[in-house]
Every structure is written in structure tokens, then in C-alpha cells.
C-alpha positions in Angstrom: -39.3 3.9 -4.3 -36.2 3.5 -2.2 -36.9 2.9 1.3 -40.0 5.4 1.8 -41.8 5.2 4.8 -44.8 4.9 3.5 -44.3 1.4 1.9 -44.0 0.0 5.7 -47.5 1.8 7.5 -48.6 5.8 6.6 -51.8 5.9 5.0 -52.0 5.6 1.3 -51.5 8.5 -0.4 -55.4 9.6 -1.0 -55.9 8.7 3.0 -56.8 11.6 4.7 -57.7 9.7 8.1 -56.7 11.4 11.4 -55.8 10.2 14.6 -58.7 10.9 16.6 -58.0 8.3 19.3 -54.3 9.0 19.8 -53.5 11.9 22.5 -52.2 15.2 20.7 -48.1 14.9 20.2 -45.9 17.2 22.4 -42.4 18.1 22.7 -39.6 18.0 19.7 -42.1 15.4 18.3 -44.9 18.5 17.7 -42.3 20.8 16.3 -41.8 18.4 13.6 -45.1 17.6 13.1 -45.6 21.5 13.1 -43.0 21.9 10.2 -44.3 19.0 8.1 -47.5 20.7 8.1 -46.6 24.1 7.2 -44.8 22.8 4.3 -47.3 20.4 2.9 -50.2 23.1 3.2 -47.9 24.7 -0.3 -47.2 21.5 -1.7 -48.8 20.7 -5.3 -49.7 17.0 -6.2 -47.3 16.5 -8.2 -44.2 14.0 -8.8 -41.1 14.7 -6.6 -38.2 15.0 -4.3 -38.3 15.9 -0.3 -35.6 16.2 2.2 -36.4 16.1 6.1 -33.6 18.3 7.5 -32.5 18.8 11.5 -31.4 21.8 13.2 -28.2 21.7 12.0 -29.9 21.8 7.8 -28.2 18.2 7.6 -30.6 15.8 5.6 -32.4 13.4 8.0 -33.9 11.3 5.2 -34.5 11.8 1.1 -37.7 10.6 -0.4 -39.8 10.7 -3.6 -43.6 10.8 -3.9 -46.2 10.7 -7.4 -48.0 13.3 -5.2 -46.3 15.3 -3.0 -49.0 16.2 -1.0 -50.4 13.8 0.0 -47.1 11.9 0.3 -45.4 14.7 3.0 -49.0 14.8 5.0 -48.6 11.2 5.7 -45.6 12.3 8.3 -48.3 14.2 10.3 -50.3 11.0 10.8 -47.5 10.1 14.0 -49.7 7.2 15.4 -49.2 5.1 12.0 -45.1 6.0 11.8 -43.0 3.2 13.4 -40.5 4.1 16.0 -38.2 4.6 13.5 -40.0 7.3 11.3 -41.1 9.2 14.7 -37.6 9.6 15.2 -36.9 11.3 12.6 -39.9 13.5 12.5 -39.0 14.5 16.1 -35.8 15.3 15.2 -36.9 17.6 11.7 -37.1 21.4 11.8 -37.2 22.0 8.1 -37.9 20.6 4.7 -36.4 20.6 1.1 -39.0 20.4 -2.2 -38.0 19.8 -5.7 -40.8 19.1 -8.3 -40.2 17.2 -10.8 -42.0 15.9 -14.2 -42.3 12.0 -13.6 -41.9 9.9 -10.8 -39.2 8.1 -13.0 -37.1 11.5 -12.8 -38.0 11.5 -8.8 -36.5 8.6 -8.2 -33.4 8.6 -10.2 -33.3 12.3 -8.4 -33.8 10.5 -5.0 -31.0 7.9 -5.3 -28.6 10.8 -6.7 -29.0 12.7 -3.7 -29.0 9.5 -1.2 -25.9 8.9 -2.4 -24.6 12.5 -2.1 -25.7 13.0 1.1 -25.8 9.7 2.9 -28.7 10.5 5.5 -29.2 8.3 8.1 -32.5 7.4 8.0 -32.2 6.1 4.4 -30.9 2.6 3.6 -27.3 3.3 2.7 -25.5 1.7 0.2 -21.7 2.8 1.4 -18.7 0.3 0.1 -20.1 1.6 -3.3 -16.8 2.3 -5.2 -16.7 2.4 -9.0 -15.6 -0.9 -10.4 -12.6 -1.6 -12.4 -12.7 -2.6 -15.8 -9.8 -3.5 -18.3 -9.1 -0.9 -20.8 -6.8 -1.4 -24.5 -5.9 1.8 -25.0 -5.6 4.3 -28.0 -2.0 3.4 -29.0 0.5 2.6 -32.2 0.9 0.0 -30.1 -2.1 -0.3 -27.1 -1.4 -1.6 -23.9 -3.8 -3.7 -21.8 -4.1 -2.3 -18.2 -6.7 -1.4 -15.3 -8.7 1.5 -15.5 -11.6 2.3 -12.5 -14.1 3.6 -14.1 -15.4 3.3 -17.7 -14.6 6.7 -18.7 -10.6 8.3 -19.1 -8.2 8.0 -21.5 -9.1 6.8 -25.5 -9.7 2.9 -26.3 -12.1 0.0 -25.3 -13.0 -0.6 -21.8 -13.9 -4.2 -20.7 -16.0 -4.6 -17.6 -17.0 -4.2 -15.2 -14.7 -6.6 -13.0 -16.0 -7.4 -9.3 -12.9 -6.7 -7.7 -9.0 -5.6 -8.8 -8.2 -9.1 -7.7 -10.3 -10.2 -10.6 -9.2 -8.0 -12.8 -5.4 -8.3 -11.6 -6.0 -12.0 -12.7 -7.5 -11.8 -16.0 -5.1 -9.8 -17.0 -2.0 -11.9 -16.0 -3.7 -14.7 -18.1 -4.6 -12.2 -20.9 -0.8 -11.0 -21.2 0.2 -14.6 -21.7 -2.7 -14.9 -24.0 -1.7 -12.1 -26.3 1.1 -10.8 -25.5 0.1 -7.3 -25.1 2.6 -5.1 -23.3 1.2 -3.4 -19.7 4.0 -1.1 -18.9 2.9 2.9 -19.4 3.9 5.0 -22.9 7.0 6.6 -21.0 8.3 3.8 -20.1 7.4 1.6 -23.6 9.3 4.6 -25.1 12.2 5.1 -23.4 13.5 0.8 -23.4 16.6 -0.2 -24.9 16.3 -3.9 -24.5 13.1 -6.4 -23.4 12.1 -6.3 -19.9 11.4 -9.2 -17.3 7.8 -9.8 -18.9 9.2 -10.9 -22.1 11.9 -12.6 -20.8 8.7 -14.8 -18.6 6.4 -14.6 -22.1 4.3 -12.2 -20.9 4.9 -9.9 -23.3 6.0 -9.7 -26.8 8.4 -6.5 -26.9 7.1 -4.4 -29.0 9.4 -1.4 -27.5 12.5 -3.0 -29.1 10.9 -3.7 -32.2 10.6 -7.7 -31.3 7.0 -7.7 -33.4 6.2 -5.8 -36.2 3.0 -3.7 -36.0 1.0 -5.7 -38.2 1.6 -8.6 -36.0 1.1 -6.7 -33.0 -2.6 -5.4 -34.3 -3.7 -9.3 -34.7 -2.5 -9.8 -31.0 -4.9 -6.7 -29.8 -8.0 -7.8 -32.4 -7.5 -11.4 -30.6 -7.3 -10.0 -27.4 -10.7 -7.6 -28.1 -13.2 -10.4 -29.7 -11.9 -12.6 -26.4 -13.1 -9.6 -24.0 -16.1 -9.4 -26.1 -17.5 -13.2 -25.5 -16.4 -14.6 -28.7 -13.5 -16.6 -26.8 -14.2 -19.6 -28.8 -13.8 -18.1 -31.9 -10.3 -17.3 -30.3 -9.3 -20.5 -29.2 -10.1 -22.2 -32.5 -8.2 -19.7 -34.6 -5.2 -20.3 -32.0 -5.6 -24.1 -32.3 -5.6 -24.4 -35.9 -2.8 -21.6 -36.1 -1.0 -24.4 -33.5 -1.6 -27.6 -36.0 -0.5 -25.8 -39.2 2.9 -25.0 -37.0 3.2 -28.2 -35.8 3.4 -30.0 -39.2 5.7 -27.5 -40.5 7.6 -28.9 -37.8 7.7 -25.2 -36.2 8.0 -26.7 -32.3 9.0 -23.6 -30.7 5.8 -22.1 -32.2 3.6 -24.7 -31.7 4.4 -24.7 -28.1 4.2 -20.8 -27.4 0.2 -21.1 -29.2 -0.1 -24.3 -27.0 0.4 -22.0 -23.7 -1.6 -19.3 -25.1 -4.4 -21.5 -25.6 -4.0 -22.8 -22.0 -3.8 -19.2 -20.4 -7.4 -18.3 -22.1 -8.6 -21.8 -20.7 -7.4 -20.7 -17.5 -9.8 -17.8 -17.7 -12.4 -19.8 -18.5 -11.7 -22.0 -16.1 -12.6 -19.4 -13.2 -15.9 -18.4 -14.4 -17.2 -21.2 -11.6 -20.5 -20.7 -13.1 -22.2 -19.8 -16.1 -24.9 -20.0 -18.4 -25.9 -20.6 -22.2 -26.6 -17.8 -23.7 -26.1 -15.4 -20.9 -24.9 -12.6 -22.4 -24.9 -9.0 -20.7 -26.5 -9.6 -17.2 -26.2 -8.9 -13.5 -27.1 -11.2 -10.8 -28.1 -9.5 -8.0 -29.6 -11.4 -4.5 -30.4 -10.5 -1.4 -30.4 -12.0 2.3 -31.2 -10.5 5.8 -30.3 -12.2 9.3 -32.2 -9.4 12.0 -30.9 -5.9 10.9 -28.1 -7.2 9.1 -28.1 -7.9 5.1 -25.6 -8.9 2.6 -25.9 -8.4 -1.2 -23.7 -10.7 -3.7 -23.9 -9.1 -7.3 -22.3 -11.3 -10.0 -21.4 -9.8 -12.9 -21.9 -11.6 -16.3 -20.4 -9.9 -19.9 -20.3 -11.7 -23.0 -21.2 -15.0 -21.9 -18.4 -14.8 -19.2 -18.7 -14.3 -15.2 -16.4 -11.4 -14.3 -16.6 -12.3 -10.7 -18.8 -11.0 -8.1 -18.7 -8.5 -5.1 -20.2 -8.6 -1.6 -21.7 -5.5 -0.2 -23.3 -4.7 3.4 -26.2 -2.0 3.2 -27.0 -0.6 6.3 -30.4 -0.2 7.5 -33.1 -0.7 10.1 -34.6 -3.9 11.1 -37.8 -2.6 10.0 -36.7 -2.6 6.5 -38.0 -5.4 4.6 -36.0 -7.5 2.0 -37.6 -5.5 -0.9 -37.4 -2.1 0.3 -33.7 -2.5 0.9 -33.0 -4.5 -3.0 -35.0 -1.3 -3.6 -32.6 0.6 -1.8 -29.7 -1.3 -3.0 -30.7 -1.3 -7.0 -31.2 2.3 -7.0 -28.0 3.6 -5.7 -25.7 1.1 -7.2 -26.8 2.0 -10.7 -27.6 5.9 -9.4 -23.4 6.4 -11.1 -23.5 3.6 -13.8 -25.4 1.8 -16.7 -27.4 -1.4 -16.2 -27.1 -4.4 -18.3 -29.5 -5.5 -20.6 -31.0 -8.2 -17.5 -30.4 -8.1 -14.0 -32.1 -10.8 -12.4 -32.9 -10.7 -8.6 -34.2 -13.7 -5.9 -36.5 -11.6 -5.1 -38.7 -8.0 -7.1 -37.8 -4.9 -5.1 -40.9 -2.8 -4.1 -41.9 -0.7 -6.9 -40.4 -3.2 -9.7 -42.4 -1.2 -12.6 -40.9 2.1 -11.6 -37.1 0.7 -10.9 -36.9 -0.9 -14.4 -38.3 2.2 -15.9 -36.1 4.4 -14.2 -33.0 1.9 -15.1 -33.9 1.6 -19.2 -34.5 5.7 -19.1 -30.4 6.3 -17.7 -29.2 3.2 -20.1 -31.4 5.1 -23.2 -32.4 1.0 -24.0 -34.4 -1.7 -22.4 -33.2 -3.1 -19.1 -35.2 -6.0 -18.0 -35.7 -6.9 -14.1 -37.0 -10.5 -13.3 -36.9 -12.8 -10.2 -36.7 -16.1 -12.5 -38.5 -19.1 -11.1 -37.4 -22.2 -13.1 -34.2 -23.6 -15.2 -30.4 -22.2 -15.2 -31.5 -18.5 -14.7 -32.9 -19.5 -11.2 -30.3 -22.1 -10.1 -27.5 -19.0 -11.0 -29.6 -16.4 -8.7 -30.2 -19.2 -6.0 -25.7 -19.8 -5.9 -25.9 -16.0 -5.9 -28.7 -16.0 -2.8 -25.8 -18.9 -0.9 -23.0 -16.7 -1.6 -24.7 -13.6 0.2 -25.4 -16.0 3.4 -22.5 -17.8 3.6 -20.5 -13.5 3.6 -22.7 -12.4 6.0 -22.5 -15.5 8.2 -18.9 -14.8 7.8 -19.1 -10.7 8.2 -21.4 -12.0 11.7 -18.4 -14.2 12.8 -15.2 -12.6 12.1 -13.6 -10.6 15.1 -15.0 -7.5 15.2 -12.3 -5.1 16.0 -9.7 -6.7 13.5 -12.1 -6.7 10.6 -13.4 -3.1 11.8 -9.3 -1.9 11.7 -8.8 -3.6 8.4 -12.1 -1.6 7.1 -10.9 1.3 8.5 -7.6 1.1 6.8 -9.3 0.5 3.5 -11.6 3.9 3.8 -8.6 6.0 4.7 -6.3 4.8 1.8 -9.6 4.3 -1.0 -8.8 0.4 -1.4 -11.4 -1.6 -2.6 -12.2 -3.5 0.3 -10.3 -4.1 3.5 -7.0 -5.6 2.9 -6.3 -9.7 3.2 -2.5 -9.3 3.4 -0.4 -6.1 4.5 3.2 -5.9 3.5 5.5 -3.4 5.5 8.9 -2.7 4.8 11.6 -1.2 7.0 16.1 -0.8 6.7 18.0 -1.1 10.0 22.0 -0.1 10.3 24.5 1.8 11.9 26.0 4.4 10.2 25.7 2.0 6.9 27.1 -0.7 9.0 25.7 -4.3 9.3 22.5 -3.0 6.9 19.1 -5.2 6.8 15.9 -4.6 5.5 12.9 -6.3 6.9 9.3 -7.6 5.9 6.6 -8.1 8.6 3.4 -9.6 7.0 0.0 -9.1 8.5 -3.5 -10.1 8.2 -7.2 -10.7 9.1 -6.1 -13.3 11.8 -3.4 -10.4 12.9 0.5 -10.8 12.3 1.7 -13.5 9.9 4.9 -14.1 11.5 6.0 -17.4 9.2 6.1 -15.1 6.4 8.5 -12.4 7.9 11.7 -11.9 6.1 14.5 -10.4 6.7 17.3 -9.3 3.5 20.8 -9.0 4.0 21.9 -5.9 1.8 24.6 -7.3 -0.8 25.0 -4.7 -3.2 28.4 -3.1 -3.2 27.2 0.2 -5.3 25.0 1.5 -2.6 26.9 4.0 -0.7 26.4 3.1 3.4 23.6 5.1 4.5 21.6 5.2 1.5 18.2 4.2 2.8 16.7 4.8 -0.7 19.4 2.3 -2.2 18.9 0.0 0.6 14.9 -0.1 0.3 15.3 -0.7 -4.3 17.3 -3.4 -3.4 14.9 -5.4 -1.0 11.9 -4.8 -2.9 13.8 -5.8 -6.4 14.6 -9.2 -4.6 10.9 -9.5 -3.2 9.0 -8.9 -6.4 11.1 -10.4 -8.9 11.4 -13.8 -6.5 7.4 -12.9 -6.6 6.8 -12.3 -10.1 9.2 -15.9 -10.5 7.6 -17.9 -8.0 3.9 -16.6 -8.2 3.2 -14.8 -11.5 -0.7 -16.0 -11.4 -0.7 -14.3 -8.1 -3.3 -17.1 -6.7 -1.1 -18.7 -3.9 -1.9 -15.6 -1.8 1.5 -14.2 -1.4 1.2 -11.3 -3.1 -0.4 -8.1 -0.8 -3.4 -5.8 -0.7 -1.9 -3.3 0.8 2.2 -2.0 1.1 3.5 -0.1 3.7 7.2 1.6 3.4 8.8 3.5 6.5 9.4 6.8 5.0 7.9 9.6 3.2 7.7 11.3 -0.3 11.4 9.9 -0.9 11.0 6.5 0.0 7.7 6.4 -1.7 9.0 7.6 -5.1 11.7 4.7 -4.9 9.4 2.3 -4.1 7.3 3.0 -6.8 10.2 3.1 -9.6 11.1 -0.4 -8.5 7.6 -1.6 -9.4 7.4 -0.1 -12.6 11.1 -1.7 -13.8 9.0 -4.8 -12.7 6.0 -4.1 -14.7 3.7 -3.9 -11.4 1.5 -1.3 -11.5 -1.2 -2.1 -9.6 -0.2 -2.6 -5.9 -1.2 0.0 -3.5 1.8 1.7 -1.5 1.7 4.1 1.3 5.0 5.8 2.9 4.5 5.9 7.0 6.3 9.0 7.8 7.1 9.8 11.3 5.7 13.1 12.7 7.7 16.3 13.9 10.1 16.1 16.7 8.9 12.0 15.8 6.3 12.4 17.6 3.9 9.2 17.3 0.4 10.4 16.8 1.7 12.9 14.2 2.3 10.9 11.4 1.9 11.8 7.7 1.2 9.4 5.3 2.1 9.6 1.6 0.4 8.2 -1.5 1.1 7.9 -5.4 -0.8 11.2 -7.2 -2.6 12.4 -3.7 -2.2 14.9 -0.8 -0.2 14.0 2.5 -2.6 12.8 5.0 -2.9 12.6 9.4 -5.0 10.7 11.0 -6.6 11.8 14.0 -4.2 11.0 17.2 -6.9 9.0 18.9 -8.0 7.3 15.6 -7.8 3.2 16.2 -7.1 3.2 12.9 -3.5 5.4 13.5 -2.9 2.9 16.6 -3.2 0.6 14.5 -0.7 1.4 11.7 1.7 2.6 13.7 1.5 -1.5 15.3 2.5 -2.4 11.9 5.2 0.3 11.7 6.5 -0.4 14.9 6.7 -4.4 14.5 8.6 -3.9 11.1 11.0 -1.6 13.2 11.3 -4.2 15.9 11.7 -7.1 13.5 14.5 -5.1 11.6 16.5 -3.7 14.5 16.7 -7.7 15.8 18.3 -8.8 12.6 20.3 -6.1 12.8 21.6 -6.9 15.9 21.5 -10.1 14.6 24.0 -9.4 12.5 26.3 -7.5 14.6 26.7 -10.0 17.2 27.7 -12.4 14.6 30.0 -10.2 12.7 31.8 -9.4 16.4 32.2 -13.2 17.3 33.1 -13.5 13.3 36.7 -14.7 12.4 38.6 -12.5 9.4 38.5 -16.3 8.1 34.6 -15.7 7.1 35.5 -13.2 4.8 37.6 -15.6 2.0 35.2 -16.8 -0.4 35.8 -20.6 -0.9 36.6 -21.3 3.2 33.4 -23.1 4.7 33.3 -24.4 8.3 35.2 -27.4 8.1 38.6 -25.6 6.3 38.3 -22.8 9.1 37.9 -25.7 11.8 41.1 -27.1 9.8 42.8 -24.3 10.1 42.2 -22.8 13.3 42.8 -26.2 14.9 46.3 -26.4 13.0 47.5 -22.8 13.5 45.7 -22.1 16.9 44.2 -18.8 16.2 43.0 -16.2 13.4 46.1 -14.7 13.8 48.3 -18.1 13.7 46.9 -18.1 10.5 47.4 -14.7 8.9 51.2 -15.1 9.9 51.5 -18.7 8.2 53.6 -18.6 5.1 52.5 -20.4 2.1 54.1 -23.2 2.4 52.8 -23.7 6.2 49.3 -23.4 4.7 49.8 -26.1 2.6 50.7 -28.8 4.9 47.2 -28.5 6.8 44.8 -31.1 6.0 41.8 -30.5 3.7 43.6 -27.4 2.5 45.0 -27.5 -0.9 47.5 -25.2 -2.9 45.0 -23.9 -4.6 43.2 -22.9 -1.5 46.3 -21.9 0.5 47.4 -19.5 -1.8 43.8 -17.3 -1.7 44.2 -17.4 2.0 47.6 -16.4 2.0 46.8 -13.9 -0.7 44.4 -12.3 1.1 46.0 -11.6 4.6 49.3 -10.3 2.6 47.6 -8.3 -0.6 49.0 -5.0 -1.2 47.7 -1.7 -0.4 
């Protein structure tokens, strides 16, 4: 059972004791006690679902009984309830009864509707998003790509993945494994010549007909029996494939199999731990420090670790460790399918009826152990230090930062609050002087070594074309990304972007990332309210509604910081960049004459001017300058028109 009362003091269901010694109730704390009554007197002992609602008909609490009766008369019983429980009896004025056939049905009833309705004296399971998993999809030619969820579109889904970080990996180290392309079917359709991931082997261009389909098939079977745990199989198909090469005296093709085989050993290299024999299997374990607890779940799929997720259930500090790995095991797999083993540091309450509820939704066995000796135990006990050591960290992280950074992640649906926040902004004058800026911020607040500002140096944007200006910053910063960091593990990559601007600016910002083949970052236009108004912004993301915040929201205040520091950072390297174009000399504008020519020169001819009078003979008498050199500058103070 998942946090019932009645695991921590009511009688046992066939009690009927009363509380002869304990002075009648009064007050809100009768009424419920009044209504709990009334409803069990109907009740039948039978399996099933109650809901304790307030006033208001909001659920107070969800639970699930073997007898119903017996179960709901237990709440009447006020003088064995901890403080907790009289609460919420106090506070109910109605009550909600479904039968069902089995306990087994009650309880995966119970966690579906704790999860629905998230009531407040349940323990809560919230940063319970559905996982990403790889998927190959139903192509001519499939793509490899993340999908959340393991339902969608046709093909194989792979998973699931702790966290898209994980998966954002693997799948970098896949691509250079196989070679499958990543970009979407409008795209794959519509190239003329290979994209940047080919031209960085990440890809073997199947779009412009660089691998025939027969080879391409052997690429995806590879790529399939790797994500299904026969990697070595893999590897020594690759390695022999790489010898026969390399005595044919094919180098180029020895060496391309050579950094395949190292991108799967990269892979495998990141598992940090595993176990013979593993197979399917989740790790679950639990810690609690007062009325705070961390879970770590490490996921485990064909033999390999897939990575592992943190998660904070919230509860009271009544609840005991097994009530709340009850708590925790029901809802997370309330919305997907259990392994074949998941192995816990310590059985939930109710283990029997858990695992029997688990194997019923998965239609197969599942097993649920606590293991006690060998590599089964030492994996659950690196589990039980990783849920410490995250909520000794949760405990000491600043509070309000960590709280802004959550609340940023709820309101745009990331997966967990973001490490590094990217936010983009263009400054001019009338297409004058133009700049585009990147502030970086973080965790520990703004990363100002990591700011950068982009002098805009293409002469096909018209002035004024924000849009133009903002395709030709992020180019620069992704490709110079995608160059620099392709692994994505140096941590300059971000979580989260943010672009000043609305539908517009978030359209071209997305188009730039698909030429790039990034698909997978999450962007948000900032646009300004009406009248620009702050506290009236609108927010715009790829595929969903425009959203406000609240005007008093922290979370607003706190994006519009972000906003406001990528304004202030662009409008000083705009000015920047005025002030130095004012003190500039017309010299700065010939290409080939550095500072010590225009020292030369001015020195020789006095002034700017001196020298766009000079004649070309004049020019080349000044030291340093030769006739080469004389005749651009003259050139380019006399050209025609």
C-alpha cells in the first residue's frame, strides 16, 4: 500500500477497539469524524479505493484497503491517528468509494489517481516526467533520434535513458558509430549536397546518395544489436572488418572502422558501473535525512547502465523509508513497464502486493529483491551513496537560486532545472554599428567569463534585419560548438536558450539549428509585453501555446534578469563599437593597413586627410609602405563613383 495510514498506528483492520479513555472530539475534527462514519456504516468488506475530500471536493488523501470497512473505520479511532492523519480528518467533509475485485487492482487504481490528483497528504512523487528513449525509426533510410516516451511514430525504441543529457550523449557516439543520419525526413528529402555531420563523420549521407541502401541497412542492424546488449558482438564484427582492410592496404578504411570502434568504447566507457549478466534491471535506493528523502534509480538494459536519475518525493517526517519506496515504486511505474528486476536497499511495505501489482501491468514476471551479498548488493549500495551524496547536495545548494532554476524548468517542461542558460540579444542603430550578444548563466548565478559578444560581418543582411542579425550569431555559436565540443562533455553547450523576441525570432532560431543538425536544445523567445510593459511578457515555444507568467511570479523576475543583462551586455558593445568607429581613422577601413603602416603614415603626412590628398608617388616614399601597398591606398581614397 502506498503511504496508508494505517501502516504507521490505526488499529488493524479486524480491531474494532474504541477510545473509551480519550475525551469525545469536537470542532471541524467531529465533522470529519462524523462523515467518516456515515460513509463506512455502507461500506462492504471488500477490496478498494477511498478518497478523503475537503470542502472545496479537492482530494485530501487517496488510499486502498482489502476491506473497506474496516479500513475507513480506522479514521474514526482519532486517539491512534498521528498529528498528521487528524489533520486531515479535521479538514474532510466527504468521501469517494470505488470497489474493486483485488487489492492488486486497488492499488494500481490508488497510484493512478495519486498521480492524477496529487493530494497533499499522500507522498508525492512530482519531477516524474516520462523518460527519453532513442528511437530508429520506420524509414527507407531510418534515422536515430530522441523520442520521450516509448510510444509515437513506427520503429524500435531504446531506453529508457535517465536524462536527455544521457541520451544526447549516446547518441553523438552512436552517429559516429554508425553513421546513421539524425536530421528529420523533410529535411533528408529536400538536400542537394552533404551537411556539416558528414563533413565531421557523423554521418554517412544517405540524402545525396553517398551509401547505397544495402549498406545503409548493415549500419542500422549494427546499430540495433549494439542498443540491444550484444555490443561485443559489434565490436568484433567491426574489428575483424578493420584487419581484413588493413591488409588490403585500404588505410582510409581501416581508420574510419578504427574510430567507430573507439566511439562504441566510448559508450562503454560511461557505464561507471555494471554487472555480469545484468540484463534488464532497475536499481532503485532510498535515503531520508528528517523529512527530506532522495531516490537514485539507475537504469540497466541489455547489460548496459543507461544512466541514472535523482528524484525528491515529498512527504511527512512520519513517513518511514518503506512507506515512501512504497510510495515512490508505485507511482513511478503507475505510467510505465517494469523490468524484469528492480532491486531496492531496502523492501517497500507490502513487497508481495507491489510485485504482484508490477508483473500484472508488465503481463510477465517482475521480481523485487533487496539483495544482501555479491555485485547485486555492492551496485544497490553505489546507488544508496549516490542518493546521499544528491540530497546532501539538494540540503546545501542556495535555496532561492536552485528554487528559480526549478521553477524555470516546470514552466518550460525541461527535464530538470537547467545547469547552463544561454540568452541571446542584437543591439544597433538604425542597422548601424550592429552586435549580437551572449550572457551565460547558471546555478552559481551569471557566468560572466563566458559572455560573448559577435560583431555582425555579413554584407547580405540588409541593416535592421534583426532576424538576419540573430541566424548569423547563432550559426557562428553552434557550428564553433559543434567544432570545438561535438561530445558535448566540456559543459559548454546549454540546458536551456533564451532569444529576445517572439514567434519571428523563434522560428529563425530554430531553422539555424536544424541546418546544424541540432534538434534537441530547448529555445524560448522572451517577448516583451504591450506598450513593453515588463510584467507582461509572452513567451514562445516550438509546437506550444504563448505563455504569461504571473506579474509577481519570482520566476518572471527572474527571466526578465536574464533578459535585461543580455540587453545591457549588448547595448555596451554596441556603444562599444560606436565610440571606436567615431575616434576611427578612414585609414581602418583598407584591408592590408595594420597599426604600424597607419602610424607610418599619419606620422609622414600629418593627418587622415594629408593622406587621402597624397598622390601615388608621395605614398611611396613613406617608409614601411611599399608600391604595392601605396597603390590600394591611393586607390581607395580616389575610386570612382
Amino acid at each position: 500500500m502506498i503511504d496508508d495510514p494505517e501502516s504507521v498506528t490505526p488499529p488493524a483492520e479486524d480491531e474494532t477497539a474504541e477510545d473509551e479513555d480519550i475525551a469525545p472530539p469536537t470542532g471541524q475534527i467531529a465533522q470529519g469524524i462524523a462523515v467518516i462514519r456515515e460513509v463506512a456504516r455502507t461500506l462492504p468488506p471488500s477490496p478498494g479505493v477511498y478518497r478523503m475530500l475537503n470542502a472545496k471536493g479537492d482530494p485530501l488523501y487517496v488510499g486502498k484497503a482489502s476491506n473497506l470497512k474496516n479500513r475507513v473505520t480506522n479514521y474514526t479511532h482519532i486517539g491512534n491517528l498521528p498529528n498528521r492523519l487528524r489533520r486531515m480528518v479535521a479538514e474532510t467533509r466527504a468521501m469517494e468509494v470505488v470497489i474493486t475485485h483485488t487489492e492488486v487492482e486497488a492499488l494500481l487504481l490508488e497510484c493512478n489517481l495519486i498521480k492524477r490528483f496529487m493530494p497533499r497528504y499522500n507522498v508525492l512523487l512530482r519531477d516524474d516526467k516520462s523518460f527519453p528513449y532513442i528511437h530508429l525509426t520506420a524509414h527507407e533510410f531510418p534515422k536515430l533520434t530522441k523520442h520521450r516516451g516509448a510510444t509515437g511514430e513506427p520503429g524500435d525504441y531504446f531506453g529508457p535513458f535517465a536524462s536527455a543529457g544521457a541520451v544526447t550523449r549516446t547518441l553523438i557516439a552512436l552517429q559516429k558509430a554508425f553513421l546513421l543520419r539524425s536530421c528529420t525526413d523533410s529535411y533528408y528529402a529536400t538536400r542537394t549536397r552533404p551537411c556539416l555531420l558528414y563533413q565531421i563523420k557523423r554521418c554517412s549521407a544517405p540524402c545525396v546518395g553517398r551509401i547505397d541502401q544495402e549498406g545503409y541497412a548493415k549500419l542500422v542492424e549494427d546499430a540495433r544489436s549494439f542498443l540491444k546488449g550484444r555490443s561485443q558482438d559489434v565490436q568484433a564484427r567491426l574489428a575483424a572488418s578493420m584487419t581484413d582492410k588493413s591488409e588490403a592496404m585500404d588505410y582510409e578504411g581501416a581508420a574510419l572502422l578504427r574510430d567507430r570502434i573507439r566511439s562504441l568504447t566510448q559508450v562503454q566507457g560511461r557505464q561507471d558501473i555494471n554487472v555480469q549478466g545484468m540484463g534488464d534491471a532497475d536499481v532503485i535506493a532510498g535515503h531520508q535525512a528528517g523529512p527530506h528523502s532522495s531516490v537514485q534509480v539507475f537504469f540497466f538494459r541489455g547489460g548496459q547502465n543507461w544512466g541514472n536519475r535523482a528524484y525528491f518525493p515529498s512527504h511527512t517526517q512520519e513517513t518511514s523509508l518503506p512507506d515512501m519506496l512504497a510510495a515512490f515504486i508505485g507511482q513511478f511505474y503507475a505510467n510505465r513497464t517494469a523490468p524484469p528486476c528492480v532491486f531496492v536497499n531496502e523492501m517497500p511495505s507490502e513487497a508481495a502486493l507491489i510485485t504482484e501489482a508490477l508483473s500484472s501491468r508488465a503481463g510477465r514476471k517482475v521480481e523485487l529483491s533487496a539483495p544482501q551479498r555479491g555485485d547485486k548488493k555492492k551496485l544497490v549500495e553505489h546507488a544508496l551513496i549516490n542518493a546521499r551524496e544528491a540530497l546532501a547536495r539538494r540540503l546545501a545548494e542556495g535555496a532561492a537560486q536552485a528554487k528559480l532554476l526549478q521553477g524555470v524548468a516546470d514552466v518550460f517542461g525541461l527535464d530538470s532545472p537547467p545547469g547552463r542558460i544561454e540568452v541571446y540579444d542584437n543591439s544597433h542603430i538604425q542597422g548601424a554599428h550592429a552586435v549580437g550578444a551572449m550572457i551565460v548563466a547558471g546555478p552559481q548565478g551569471f557566468i560572466k567569463n563566458a559572455y560573448r559578444k559577435f560583431n555582425i560581418k555579413s554584407e547580405e543582411i540588409t541593416p535592421g534585419d534583426d532576424f538576419g542579425m540573430m541566424r548569423e550569431v547563432l550559426t557562428r555559436r553552434f557550428a564553433r560548438a559543434i567544432k570545438e565540443d561535438p561530445d558535448r562533455d566540456r559543459g559548454t553547450w546549454p540546458d536551456l536558450v533564451l532569444i529576445d523576441g517572439g514567434q519571428g525570432q523563434l522560428s529563425a532560431t530554430l531553422k539555424v539549428l536544424a541546418d546544424l543538425g541540432i534538434d534537441d536544445l530547448a529555445v524560448v523567445g522572451v517577448a516583451k509585453g504591450p506598450d513593453r510593459n515588463a510584467g507582461r511578457e509572452r513567451f514562445f515555444r516550438e509546437g506550444e501555446e504563448p505563455l504569461s507568467l504571473e506579474p509577481k511570479d519570482p520566476v518572471l523576475y527572474y527571466l526578465q534578469r536574464l533578459r535585461d543583462e543580455a540587453h545591457r551586455f549588448a547595448i555596451g558593445a554596441h556603444r562599444q563599437k560606436r565610440a571606436m568607429a567615431i575616434t576611427g581613422s578612414p585609414l581602418d577601413e583598407i584591408a592590408g593597413i595594420g597599426a604600424k603602416r597607419k602610424k607610418a603614415l599619419l606620422h609622414h603626412f600629418g593627418s587622415a586627410r594629408g593622406v587621402a590628398g597624397a598622390g601615388l608617388t608621395d605614398l611611396e616614399r613613406v617608409e614601411g609602405i611599399s608600391k604595392t601597398v601605396a597603390k590600394k591606398v591611393y586607390d581607395h581614397f580616389h575610386a570612382e563613383g
